[in-house]
N, C-alpha and C positions, 0 to 999 in steps of 0.2 A: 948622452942619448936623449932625444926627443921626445916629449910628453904625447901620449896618447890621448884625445879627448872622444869617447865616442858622445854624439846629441842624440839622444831617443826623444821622437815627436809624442806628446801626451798622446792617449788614446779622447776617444770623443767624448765630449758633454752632452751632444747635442746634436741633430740634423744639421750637415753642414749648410743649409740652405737657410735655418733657423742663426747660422752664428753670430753673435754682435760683438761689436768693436770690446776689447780689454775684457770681456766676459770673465767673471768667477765661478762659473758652476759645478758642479761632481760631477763625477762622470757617470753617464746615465746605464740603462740597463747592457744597451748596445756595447757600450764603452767597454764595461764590467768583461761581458761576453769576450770580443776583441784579445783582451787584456790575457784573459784563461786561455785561450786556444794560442795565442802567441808566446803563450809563458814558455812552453821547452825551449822555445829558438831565445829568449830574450833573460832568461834566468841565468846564463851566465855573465853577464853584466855586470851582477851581485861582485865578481870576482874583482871586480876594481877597486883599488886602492881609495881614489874617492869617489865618495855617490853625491853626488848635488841635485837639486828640482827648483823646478821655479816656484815662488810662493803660492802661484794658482791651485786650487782646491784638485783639480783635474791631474796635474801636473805631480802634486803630492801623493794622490789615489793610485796612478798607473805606477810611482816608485814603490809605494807600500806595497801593490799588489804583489809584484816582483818581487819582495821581500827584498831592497835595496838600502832600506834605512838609512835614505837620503838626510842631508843640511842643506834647508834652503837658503838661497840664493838670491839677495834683489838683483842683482845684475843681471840675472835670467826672466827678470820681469818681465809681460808681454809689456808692447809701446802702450805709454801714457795717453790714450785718447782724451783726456779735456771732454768737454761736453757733450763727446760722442759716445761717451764708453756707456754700455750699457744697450745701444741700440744698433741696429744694423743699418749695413750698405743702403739697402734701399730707404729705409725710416729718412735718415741724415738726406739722402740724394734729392727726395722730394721738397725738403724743407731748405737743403742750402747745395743747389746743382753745383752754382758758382764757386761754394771753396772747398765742394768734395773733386772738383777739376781740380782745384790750385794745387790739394794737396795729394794728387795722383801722377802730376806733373811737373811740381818742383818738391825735391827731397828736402829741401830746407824750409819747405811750409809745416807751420803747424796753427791751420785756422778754427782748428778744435778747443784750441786754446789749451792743451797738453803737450809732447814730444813729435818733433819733427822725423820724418822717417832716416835723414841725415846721425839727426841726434840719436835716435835710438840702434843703428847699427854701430855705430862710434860707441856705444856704451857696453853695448853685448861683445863686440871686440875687445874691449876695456878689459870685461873681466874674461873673455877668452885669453888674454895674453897674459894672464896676472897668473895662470894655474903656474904650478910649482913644473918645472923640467928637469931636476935633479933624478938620475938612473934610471931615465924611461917611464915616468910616474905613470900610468892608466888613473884614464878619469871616464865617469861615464856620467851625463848630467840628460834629466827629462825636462823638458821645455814644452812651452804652447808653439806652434808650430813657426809662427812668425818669428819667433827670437829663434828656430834654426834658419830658419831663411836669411836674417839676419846677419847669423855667424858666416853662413856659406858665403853672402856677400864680400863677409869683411875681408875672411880666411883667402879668397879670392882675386884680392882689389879688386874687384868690378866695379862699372860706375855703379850710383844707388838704382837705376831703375832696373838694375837687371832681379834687383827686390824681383819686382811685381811677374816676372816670368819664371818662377823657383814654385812649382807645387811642393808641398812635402804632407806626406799620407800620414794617419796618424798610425803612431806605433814604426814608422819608418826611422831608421838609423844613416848617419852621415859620420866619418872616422876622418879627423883632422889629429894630422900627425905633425908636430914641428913643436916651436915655441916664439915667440913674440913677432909679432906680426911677418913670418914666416911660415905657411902653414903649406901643407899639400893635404888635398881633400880625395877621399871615398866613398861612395856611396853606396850603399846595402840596399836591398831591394824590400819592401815593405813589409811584413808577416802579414 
């Protein structure tokens, strides 16, 4: 029987218009808020077999909140930005147009001098396909929004830029059912 993986998207840090590349922050009042009103729809989650979260502070906070008493995960890390992390879209665009193009247009750039967006869905695949499929396992893991974008990719094949046209809300769920790079995808509608 095939592993159930559901990916819960953190809830927010931050105004998403404020977000910068690899951000660590908590999750803010908003976030908090979010998190309480979505808990009846997202509290059974708890009921999976394994709970995972990405290392991100954010990421940890919306598993706590839920009382999922997650094991973090580096393979759920957001992408390694390199010299960007820390700063946003526009900060980087002003300072380097030229290799925030490069690296919006080929998935094997990485001129942040970090993870190429190539590398990093190959990685979040990596450990999607490592989860255990033994009697139908349910797994349910909360991630920064990009490592689900990521998975959906992988779980997919799609080529990588179909990345860049995937929103995913925070607090939104996606259910990939299968096991090693055999997946068939789900999507839940946001709380």
């Amino acid at each position: 029987m095939p592993v159930r993986v559901t990916l819960l998207a953190a809830a927010r840090s931050t105004s998403l218009l404020a977000e910068r590349f690899d951000d660590d922050r908590p999750l803010d009042h908003t976030g908090w808020h979010e998190v309480e009103r979505a808990s009846p729809a997202l509290v059974p989650l708890a009921a999976a077999e394994l709970r995972y979260c990405a290392p991100t502070a954010r990421s940890r906070g919306t598993a706590e909140a839920l009382g999922l008493a997650p094991l973090s995960q580096l393979g759920l890390r957001d992408c390694d930005m390199g010299r960007w992390r820390g700063r946003t879209l526009a900060e980087v665009t002003a300072v380097e147009p030229g290799a925030v193009d490069a690296w919006l247009r080929d998935p094997r750039s990485a001129p942040h001098g970090g993870e190429s967006l190539l590398a990093f869905i190959s990685r979040v695949g990596g450990w999607l396909d490592t989860r255990p499929n033994d009697d139908g396992a349910t797994v349910v893991a909360v991630a920064e929004p990009a490592v689900v974008r990521a998975a959906l990719v992988y779980a997919l094949k799609a080529p990588p830029s179909t990345y860049w046209n995937i929103d995913v809300r925070p607090l939104s769920t996606a259910v990939l059912t299968g096991s090693a790079s055999r997946w068939s995808v789900r999507l839940d509608a946001a709380v």
